[in-house]
mmJSON file of the N, C-alpha and C atoms, coordinates in Angstrom:
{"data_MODEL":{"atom_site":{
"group_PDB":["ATOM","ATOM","ATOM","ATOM","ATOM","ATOM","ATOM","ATOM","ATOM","ATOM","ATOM","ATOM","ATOM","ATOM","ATOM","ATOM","ATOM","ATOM","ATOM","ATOM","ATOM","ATOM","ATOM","ATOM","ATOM","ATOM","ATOM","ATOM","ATOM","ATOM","ATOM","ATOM","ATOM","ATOM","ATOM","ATOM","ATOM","ATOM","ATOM","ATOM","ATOM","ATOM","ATOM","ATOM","ATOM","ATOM","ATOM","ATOM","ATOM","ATOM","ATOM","ATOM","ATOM","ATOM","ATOM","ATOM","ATOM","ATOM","ATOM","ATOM","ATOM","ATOM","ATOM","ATOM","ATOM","ATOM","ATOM","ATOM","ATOM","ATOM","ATOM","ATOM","ATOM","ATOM","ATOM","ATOM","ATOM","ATOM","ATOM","ATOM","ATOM","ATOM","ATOM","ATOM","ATOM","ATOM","ATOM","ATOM","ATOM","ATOM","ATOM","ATOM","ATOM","ATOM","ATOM","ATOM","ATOM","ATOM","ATOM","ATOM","ATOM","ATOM","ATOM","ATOM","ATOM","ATOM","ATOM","ATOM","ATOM","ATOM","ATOM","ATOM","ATOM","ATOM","ATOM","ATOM","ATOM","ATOM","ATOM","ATOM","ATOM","ATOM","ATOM","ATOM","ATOM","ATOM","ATOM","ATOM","ATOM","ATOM","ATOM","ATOM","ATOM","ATOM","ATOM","ATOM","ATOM","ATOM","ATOM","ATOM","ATOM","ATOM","ATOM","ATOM","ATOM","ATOM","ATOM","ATOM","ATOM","ATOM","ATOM","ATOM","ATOM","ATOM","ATOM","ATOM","ATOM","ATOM","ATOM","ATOM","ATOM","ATOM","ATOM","ATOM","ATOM","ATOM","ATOM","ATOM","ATOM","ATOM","ATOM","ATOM","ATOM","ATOM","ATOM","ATOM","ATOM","ATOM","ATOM","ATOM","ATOM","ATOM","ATOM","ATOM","ATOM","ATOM","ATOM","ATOM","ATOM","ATOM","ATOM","ATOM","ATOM","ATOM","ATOM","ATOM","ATOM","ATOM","ATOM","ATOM","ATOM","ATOM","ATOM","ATOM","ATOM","ATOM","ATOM","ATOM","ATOM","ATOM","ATOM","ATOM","ATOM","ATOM","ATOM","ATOM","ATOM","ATOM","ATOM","ATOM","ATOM","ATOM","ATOM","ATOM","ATOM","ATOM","ATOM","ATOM","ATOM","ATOM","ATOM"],
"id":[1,2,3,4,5,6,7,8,9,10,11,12,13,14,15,16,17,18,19,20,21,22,23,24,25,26,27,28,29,30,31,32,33,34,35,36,37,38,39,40,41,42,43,44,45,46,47,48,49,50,51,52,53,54,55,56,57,58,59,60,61,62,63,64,65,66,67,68,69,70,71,72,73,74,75,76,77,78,79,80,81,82,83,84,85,86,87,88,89,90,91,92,93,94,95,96,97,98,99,100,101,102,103,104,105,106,107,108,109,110,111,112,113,114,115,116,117,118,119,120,121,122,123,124,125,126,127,128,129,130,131,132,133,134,135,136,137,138,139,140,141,142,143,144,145,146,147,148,149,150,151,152,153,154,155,156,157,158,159,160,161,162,163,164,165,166,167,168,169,170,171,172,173,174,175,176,177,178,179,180,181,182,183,184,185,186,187,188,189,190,191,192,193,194,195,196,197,198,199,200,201,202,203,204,205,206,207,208,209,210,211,212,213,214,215,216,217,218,219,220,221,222,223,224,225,226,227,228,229,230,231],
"type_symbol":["N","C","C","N","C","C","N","C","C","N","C","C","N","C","C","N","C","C","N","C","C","N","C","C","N","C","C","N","C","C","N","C","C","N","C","C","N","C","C","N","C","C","N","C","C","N","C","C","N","C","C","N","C","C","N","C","C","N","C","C","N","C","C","N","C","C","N","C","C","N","C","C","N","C","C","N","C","C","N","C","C","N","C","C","N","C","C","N","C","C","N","C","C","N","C","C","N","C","C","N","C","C","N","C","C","N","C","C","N","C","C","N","C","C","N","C","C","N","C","C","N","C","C","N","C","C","N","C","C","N","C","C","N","C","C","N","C","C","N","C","C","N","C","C","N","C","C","N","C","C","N","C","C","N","C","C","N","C","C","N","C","C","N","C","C","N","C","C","N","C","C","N","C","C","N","C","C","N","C","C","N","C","C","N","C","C","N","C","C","N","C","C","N","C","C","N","C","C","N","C","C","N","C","C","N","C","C","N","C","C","N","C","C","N","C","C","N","C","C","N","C","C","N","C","C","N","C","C","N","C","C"],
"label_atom_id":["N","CA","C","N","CA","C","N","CA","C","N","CA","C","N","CA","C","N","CA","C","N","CA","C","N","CA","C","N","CA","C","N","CA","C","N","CA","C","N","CA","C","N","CA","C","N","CA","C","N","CA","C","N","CA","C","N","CA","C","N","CA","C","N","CA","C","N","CA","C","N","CA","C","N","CA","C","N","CA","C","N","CA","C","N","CA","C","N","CA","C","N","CA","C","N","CA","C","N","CA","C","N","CA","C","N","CA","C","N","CA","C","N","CA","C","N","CA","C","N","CA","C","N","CA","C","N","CA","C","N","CA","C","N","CA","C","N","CA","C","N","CA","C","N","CA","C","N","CA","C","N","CA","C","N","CA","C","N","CA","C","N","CA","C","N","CA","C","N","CA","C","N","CA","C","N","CA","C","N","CA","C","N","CA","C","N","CA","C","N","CA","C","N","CA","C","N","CA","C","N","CA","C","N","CA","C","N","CA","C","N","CA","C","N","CA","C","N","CA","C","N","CA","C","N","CA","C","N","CA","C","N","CA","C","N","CA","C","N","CA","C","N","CA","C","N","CA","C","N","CA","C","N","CA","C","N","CA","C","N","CA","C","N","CA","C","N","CA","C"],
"label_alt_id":[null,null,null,null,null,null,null,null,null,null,null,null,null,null,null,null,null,null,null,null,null,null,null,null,null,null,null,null,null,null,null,null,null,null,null,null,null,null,null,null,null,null,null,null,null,null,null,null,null,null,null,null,null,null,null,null,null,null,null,null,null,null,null,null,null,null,null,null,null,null,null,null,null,null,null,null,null,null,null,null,null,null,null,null,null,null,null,null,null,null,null,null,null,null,null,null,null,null,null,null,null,null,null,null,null,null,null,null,null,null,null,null,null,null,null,null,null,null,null,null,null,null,null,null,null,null,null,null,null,null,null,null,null,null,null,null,null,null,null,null,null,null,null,null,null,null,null,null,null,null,null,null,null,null,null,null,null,null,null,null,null,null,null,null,null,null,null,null,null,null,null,null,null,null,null,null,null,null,null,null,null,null,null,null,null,null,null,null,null,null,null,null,null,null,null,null,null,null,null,null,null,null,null,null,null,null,null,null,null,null,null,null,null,null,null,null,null,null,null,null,null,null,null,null,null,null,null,null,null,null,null],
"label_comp_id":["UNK","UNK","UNK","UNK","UNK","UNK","UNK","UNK","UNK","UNK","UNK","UNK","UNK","UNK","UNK","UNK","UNK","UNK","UNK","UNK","UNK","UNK","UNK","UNK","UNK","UNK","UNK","UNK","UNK","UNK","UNK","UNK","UNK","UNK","UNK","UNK","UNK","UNK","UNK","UNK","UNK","UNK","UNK","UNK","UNK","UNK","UNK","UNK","UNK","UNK","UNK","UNK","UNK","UNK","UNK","UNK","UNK","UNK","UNK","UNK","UNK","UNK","UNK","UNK","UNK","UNK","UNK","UNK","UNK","UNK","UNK","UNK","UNK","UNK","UNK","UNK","UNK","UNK","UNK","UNK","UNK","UNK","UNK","UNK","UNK","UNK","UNK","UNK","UNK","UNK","UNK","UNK","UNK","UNK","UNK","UNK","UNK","UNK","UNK","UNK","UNK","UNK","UNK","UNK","UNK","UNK","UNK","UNK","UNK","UNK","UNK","UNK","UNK","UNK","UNK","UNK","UNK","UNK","UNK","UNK","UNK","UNK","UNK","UNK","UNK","UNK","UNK","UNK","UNK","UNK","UNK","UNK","UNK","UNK","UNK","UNK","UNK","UNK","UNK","UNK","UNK","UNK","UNK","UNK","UNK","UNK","UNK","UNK","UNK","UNK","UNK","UNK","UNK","UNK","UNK","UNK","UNK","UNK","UNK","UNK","UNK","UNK","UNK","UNK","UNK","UNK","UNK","UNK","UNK","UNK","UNK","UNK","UNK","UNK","UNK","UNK","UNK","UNK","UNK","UNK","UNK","UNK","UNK","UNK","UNK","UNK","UNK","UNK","UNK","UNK","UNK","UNK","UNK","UNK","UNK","UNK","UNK","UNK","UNK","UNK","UNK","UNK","UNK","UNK","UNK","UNK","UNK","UNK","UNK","UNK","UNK","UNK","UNK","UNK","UNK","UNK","UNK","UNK","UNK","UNK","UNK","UNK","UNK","UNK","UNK","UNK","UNK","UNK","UNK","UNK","UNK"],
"label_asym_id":["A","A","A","A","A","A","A","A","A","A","A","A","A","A","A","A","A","A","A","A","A","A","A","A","A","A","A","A","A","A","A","A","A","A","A","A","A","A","A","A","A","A","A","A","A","A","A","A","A","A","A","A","A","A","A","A","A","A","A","A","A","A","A","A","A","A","A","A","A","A","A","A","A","A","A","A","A","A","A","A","A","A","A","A","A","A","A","A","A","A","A","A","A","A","A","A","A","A","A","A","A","A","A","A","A","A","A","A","A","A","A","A","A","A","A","A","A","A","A","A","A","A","A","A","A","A","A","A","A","A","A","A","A","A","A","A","A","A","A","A","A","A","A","A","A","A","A","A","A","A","A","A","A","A","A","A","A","A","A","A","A","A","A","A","A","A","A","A","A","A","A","A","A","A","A","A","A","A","A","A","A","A","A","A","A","A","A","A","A","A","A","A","A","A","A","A","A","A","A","A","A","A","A","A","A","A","A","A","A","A","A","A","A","A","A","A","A","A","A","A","A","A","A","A","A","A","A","A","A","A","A"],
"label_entity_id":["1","1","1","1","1","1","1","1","1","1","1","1","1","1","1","1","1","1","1","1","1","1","1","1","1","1","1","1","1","1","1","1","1","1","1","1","1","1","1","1","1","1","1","1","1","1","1","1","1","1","1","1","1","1","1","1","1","1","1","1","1","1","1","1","1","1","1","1","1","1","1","1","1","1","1","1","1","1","1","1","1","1","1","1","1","1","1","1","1","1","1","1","1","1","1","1","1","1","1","1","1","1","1","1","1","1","1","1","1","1","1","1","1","1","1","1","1","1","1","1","1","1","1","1","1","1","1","1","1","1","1","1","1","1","1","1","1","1","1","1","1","1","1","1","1","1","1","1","1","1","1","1","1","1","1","1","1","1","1","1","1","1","1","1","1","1","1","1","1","1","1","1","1","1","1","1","1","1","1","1","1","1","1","1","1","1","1","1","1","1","1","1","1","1","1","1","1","1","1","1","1","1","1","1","1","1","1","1","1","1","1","1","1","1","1","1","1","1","1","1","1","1","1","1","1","1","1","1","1","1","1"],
"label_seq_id":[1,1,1,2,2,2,3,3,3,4,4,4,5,5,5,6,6,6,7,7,7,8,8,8,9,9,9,10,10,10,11,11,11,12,12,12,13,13,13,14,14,14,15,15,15,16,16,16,17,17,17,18,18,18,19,19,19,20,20,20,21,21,21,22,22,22,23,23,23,24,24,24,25,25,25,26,26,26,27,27,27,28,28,28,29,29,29,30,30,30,31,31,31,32,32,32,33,33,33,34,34,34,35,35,35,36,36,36,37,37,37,38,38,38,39,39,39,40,40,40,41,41,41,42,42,42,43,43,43,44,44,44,45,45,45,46,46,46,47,47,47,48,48,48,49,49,49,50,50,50,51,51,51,52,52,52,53,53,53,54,54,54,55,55,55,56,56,56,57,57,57,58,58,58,59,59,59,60,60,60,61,61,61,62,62,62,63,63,63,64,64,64,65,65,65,66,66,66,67,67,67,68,68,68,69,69,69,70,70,70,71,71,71,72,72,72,73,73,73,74,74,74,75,75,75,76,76,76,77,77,77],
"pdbx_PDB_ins_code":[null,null,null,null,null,null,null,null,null,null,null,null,null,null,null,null,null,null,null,null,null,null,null,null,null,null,null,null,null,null,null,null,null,null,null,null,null,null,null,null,null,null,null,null,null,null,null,null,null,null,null,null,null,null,null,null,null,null,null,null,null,null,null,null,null,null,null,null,null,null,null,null,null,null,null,null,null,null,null,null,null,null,null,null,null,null,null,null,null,null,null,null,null,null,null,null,null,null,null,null,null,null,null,null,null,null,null,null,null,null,null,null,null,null,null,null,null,null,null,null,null,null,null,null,null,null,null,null,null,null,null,null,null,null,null,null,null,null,null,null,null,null,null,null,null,null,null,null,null,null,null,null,null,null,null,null,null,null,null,null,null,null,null,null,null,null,null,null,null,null,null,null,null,null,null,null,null,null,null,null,null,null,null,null,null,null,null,null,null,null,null,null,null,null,null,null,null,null,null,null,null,null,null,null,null,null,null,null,null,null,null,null,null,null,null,null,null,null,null,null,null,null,null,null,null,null,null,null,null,null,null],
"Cartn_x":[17.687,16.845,15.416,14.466,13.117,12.519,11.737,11.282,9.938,9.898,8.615,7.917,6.557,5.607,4.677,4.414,4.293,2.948,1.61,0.49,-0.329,-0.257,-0.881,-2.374,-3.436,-4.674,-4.611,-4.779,-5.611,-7.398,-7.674,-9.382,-10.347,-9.128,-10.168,-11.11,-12.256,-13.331,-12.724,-11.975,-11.388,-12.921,-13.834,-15.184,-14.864,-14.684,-14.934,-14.155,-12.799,-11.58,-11.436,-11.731,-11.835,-13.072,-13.61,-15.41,-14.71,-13.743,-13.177,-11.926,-10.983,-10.063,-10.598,-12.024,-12.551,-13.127,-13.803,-14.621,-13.197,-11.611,-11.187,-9.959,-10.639,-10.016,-9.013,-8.653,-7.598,-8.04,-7.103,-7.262,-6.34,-7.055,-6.185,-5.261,-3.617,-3.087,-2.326,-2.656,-2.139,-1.993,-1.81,-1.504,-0.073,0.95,2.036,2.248,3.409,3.976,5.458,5.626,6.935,7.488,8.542,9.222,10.502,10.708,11.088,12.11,13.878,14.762,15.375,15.369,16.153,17.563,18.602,20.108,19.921,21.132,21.443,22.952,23.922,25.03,25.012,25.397,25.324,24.964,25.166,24.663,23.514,22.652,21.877,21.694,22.726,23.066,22.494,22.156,20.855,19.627,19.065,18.038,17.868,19.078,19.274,19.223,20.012,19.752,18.619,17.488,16.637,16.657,17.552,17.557,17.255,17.231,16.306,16.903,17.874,18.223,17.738,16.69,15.876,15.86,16.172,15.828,14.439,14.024,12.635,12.494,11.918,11.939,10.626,10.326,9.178,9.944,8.928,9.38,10.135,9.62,10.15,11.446,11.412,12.338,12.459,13.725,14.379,14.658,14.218,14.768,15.492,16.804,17.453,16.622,16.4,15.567,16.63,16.952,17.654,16.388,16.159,15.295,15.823,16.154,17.038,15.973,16.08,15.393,15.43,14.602,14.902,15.344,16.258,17.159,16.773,17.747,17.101,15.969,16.043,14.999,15.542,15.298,15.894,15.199,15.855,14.753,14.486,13.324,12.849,12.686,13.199,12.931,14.231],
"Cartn_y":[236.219,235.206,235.398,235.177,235.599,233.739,234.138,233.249,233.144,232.093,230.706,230.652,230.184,229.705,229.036,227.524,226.747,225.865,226.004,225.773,224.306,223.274,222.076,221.614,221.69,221.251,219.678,218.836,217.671,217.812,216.879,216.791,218.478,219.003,220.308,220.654,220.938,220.939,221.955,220.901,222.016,222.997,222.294,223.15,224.66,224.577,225.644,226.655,225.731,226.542,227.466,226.448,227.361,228.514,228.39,229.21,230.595,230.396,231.363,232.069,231.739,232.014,232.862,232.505,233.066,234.228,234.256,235.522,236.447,236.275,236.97,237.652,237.504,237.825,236.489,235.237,234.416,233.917,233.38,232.781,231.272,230.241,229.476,229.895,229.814,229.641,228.819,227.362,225.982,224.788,223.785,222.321,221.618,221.563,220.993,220.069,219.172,218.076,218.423,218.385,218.825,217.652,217.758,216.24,217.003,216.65,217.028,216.04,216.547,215.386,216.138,215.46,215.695,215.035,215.801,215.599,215.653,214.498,214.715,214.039,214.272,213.312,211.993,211.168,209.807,209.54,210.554,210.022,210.917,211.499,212.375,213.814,213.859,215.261,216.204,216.701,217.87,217.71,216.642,216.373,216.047,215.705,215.729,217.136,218.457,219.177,220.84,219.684,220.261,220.923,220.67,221.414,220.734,221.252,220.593,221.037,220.096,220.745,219.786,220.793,220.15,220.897,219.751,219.885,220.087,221.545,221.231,221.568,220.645,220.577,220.484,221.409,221.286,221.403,220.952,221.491,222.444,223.372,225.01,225.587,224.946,225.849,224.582,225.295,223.574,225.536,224.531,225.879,224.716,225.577,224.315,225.241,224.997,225.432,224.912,225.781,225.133,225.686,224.822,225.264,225.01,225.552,226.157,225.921,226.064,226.169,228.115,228.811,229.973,230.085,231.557,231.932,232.122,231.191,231.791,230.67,229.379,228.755,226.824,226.568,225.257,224.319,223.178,222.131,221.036,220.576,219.356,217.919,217.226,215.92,215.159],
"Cartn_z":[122.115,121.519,122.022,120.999,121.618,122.421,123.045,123.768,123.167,123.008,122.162,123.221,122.771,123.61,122.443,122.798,121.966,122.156,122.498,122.721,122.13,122.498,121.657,122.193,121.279,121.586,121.294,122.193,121.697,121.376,120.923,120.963,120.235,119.77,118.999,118.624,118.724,117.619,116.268,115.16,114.331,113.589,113.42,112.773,113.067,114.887,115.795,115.642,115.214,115.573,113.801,112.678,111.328,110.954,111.729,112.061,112.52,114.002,114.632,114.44,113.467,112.38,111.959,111.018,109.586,110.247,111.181,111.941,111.82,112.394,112.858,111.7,110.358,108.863,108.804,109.079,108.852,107.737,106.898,105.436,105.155,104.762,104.506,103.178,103.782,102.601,102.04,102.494,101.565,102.759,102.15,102.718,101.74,102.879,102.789,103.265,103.111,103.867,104.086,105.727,106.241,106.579,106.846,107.314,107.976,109.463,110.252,111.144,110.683,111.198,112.5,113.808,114.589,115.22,115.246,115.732,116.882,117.485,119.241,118.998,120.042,119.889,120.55,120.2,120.95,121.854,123.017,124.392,125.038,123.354,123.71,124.701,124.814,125.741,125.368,124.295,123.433,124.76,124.386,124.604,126.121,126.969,128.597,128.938,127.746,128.525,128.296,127.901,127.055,126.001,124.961,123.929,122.55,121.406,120.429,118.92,118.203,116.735,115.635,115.555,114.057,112.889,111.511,110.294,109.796,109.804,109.002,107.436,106.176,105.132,104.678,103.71,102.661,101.242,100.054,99.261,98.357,98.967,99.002,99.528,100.807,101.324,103.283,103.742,104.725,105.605,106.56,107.823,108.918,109.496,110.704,111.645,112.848,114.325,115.327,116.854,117.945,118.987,119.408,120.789,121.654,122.739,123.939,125.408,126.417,127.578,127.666,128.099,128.567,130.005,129.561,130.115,131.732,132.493,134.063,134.39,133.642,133.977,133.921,135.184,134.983,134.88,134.115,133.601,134.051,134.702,135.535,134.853,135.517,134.93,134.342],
"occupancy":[1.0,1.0,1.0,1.0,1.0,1.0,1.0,1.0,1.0,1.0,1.0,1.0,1.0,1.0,1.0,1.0,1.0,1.0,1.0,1.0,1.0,1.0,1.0,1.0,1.0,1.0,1.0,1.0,1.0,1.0,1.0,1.0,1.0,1.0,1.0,1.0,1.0,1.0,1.0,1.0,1.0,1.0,1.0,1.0,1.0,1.0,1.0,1.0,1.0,1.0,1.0,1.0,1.0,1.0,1.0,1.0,1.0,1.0,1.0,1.0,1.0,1.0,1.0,1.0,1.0,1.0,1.0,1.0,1.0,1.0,1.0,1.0,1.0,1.0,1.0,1.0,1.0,1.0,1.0,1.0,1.0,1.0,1.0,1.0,1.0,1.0,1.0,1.0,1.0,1.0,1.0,1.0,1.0,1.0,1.0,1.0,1.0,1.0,1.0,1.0,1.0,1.0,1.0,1.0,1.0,1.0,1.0,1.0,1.0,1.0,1.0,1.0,1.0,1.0,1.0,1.0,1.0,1.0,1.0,1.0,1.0,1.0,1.0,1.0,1.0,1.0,1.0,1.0,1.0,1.0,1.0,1.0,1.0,1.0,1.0,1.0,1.0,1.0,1.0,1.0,1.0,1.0,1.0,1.0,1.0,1.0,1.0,1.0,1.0,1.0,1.0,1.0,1.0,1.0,1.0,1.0,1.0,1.0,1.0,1.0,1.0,1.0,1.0,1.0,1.0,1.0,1.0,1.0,1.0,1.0,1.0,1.0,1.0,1.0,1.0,1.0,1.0,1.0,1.0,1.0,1.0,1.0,1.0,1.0,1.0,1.0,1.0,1.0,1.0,1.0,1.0,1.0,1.0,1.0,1.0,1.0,1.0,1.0,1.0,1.0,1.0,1.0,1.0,1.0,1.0,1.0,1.0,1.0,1.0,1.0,1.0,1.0,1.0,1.0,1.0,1.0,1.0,1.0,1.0,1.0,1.0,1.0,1.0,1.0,1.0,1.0,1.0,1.0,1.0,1.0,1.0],
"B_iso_or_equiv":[0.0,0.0,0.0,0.0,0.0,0.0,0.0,0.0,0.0,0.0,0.0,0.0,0.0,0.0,0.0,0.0,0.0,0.0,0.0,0.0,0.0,0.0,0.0,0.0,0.0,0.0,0.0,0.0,0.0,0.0,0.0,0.0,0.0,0.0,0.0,0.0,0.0,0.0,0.0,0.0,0.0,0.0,0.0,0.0,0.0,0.0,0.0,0.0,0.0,0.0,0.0,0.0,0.0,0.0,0.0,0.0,0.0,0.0,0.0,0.0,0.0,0.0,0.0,0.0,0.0,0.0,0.0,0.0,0.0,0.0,0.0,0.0,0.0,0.0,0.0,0.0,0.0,0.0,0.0,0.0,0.0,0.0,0.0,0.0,0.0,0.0,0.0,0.0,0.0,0.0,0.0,0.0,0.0,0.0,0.0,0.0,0.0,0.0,0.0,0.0,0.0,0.0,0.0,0.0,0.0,0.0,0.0,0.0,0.0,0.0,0.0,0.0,0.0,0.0,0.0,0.0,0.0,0.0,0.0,0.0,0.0,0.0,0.0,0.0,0.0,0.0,0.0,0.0,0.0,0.0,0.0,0.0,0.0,0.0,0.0,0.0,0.0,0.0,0.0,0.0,0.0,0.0,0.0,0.0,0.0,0.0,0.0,0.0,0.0,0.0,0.0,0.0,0.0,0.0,0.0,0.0,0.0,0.0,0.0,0.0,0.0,0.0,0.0,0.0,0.0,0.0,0.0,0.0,0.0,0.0,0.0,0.0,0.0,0.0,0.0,0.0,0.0,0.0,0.0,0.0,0.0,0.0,0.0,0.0,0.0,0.0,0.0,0.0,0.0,0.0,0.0,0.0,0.0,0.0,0.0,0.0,0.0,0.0,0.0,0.0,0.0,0.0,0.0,0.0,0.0,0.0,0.0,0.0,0.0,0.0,0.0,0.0,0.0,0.0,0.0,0.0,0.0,0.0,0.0,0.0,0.0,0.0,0.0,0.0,0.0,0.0,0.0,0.0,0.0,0.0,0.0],
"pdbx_formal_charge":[null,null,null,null,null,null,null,null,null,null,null,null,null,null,null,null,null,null,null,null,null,null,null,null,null,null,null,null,null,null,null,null,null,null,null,null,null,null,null,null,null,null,null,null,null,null,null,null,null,null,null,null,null,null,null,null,null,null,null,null,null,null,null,null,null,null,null,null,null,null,null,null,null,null,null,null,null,null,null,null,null,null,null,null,null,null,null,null,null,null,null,null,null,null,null,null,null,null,null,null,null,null,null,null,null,null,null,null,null,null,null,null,null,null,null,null,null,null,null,null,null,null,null,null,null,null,null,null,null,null,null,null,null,null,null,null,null,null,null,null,null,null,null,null,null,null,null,null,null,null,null,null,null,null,null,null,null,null,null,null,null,null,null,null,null,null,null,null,null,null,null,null,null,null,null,null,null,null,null,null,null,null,null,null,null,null,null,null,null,null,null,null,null,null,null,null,null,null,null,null,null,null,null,null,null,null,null,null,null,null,null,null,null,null,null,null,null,null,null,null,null,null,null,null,null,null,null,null,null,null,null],
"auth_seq_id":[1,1,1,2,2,2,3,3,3,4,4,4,5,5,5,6,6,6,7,7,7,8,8,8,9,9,9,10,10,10,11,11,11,12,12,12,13,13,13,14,14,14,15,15,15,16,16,16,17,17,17,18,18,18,19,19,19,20,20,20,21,21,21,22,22,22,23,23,23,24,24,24,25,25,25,26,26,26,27,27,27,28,28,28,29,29,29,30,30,30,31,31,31,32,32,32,33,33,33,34,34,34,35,35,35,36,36,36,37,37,37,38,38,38,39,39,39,40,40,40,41,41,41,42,42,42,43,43,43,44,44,44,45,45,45,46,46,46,47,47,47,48,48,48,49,49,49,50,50,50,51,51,51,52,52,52,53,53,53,54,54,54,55,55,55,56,56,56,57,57,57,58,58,58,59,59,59,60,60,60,61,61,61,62,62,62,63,63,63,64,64,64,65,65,65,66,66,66,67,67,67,68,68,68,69,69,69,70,70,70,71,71,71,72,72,72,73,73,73,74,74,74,75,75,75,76,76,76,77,77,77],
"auth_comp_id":["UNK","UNK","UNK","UNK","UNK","UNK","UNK","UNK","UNK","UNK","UNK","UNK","UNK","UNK","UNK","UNK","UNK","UNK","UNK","UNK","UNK","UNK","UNK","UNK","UNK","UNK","UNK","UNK","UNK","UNK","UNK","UNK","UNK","UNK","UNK","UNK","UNK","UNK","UNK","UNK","UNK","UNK","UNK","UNK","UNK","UNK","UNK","UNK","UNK","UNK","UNK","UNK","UNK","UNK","UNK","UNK","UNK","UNK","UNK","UNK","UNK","UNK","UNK","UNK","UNK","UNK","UNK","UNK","UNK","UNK","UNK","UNK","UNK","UNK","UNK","UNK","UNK","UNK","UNK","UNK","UNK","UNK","UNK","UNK","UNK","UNK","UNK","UNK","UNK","UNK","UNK","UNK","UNK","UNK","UNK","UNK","UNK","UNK","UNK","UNK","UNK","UNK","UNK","UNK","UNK","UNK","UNK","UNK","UNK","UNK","UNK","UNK","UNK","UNK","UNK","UNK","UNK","UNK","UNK","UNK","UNK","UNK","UNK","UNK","UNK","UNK","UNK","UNK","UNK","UNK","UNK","UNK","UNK","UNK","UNK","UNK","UNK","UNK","UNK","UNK","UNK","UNK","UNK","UNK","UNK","UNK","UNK","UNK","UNK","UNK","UNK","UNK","UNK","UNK","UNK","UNK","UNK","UNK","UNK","UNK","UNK","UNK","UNK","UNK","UNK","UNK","UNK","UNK","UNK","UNK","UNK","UNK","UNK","UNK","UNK","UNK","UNK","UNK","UNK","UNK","UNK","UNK","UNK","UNK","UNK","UNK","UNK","UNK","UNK","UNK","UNK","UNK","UNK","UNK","UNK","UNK","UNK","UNK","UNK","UNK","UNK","UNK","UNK","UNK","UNK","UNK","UNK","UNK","UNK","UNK","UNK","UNK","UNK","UNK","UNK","UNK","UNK","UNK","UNK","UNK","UNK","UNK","UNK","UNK","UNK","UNK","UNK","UNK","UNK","UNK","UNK"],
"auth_asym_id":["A","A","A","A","A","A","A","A","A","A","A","A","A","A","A","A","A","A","A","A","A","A","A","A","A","A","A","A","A","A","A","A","A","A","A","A","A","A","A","A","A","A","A","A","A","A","A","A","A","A","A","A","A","A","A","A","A","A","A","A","A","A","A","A","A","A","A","A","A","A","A","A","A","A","A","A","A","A","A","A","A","A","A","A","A","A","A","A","A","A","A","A","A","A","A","A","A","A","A","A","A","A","A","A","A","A","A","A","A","A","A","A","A","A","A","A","A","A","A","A","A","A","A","A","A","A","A","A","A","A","A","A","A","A","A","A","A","A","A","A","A","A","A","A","A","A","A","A","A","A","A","A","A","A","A","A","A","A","A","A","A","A","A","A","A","A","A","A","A","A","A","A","A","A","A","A","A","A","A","A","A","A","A","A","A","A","A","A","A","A","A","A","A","A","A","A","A","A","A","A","A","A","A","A","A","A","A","A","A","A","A","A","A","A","A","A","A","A","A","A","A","A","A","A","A","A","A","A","A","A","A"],
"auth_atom_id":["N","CA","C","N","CA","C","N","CA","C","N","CA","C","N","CA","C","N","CA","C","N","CA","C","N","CA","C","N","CA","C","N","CA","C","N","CA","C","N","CA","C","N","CA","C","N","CA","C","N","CA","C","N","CA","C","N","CA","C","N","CA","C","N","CA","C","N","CA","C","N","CA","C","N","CA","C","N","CA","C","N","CA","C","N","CA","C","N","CA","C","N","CA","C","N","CA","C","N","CA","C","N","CA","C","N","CA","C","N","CA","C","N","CA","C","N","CA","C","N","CA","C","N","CA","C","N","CA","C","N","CA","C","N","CA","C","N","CA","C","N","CA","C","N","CA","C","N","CA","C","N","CA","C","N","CA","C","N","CA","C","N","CA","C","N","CA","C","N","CA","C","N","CA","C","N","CA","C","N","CA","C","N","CA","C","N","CA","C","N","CA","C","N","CA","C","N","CA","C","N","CA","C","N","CA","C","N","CA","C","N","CA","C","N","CA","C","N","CA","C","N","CA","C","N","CA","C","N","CA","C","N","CA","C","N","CA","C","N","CA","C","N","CA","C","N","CA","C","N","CA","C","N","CA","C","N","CA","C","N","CA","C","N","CA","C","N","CA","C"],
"pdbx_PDB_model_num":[1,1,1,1,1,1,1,1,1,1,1,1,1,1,1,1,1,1,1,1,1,1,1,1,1,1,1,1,1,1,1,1,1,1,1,1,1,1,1,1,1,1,1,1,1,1,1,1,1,1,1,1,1,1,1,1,1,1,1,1,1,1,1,1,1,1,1,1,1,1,1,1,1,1,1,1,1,1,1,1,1,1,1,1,1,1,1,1,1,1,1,1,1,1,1,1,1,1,1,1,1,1,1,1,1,1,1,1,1,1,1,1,1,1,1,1,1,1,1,1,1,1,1,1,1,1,1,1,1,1,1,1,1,1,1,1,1,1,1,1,1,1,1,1,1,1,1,1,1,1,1,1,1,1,1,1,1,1,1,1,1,1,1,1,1,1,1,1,1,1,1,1,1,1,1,1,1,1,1,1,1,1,1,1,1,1,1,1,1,1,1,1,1,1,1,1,1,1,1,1,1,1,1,1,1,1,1,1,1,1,1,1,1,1,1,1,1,1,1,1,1,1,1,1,1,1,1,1,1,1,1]
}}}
């Protein structure tokens, strides 16, 4: 399984960030609306032991996702 790395900006200057896209050949190619359901079993055990099974849906096309902890790495909290 490949290992994710998953990066979130708060407070962006998006101006900055579509300025620096465009310099680097990126192209917008559309605006969707996803809607995104997540499963756990009753006593949430997914989610105790960091893991993550979500429904993601657009129009087009529904992908399921499991996000896992990586391997060799234990989870705090």
């Amino acid at each position: 399984m490949a290992l994710e790395v998953e990066v979130k900006y708060t407070g962006a200057d998006h101006d900055a960030v579509r300025k620096a896209l465009s310099a680097c050949g990126a192209e917008m190619v559309g605006v969707w609306f996803e809607s995104n359901a997540v499963f756990d079993n009753p006593d949430r055990s997914l989610k105790g032991a960091g893991k993550l099974l979500r429904l993601r849906r657009r129009a087009d096309a529904s992908v399921l996702t499991v996000k896992v902890p990586p391997e060799g790495r234990c989870r705090k909290g």
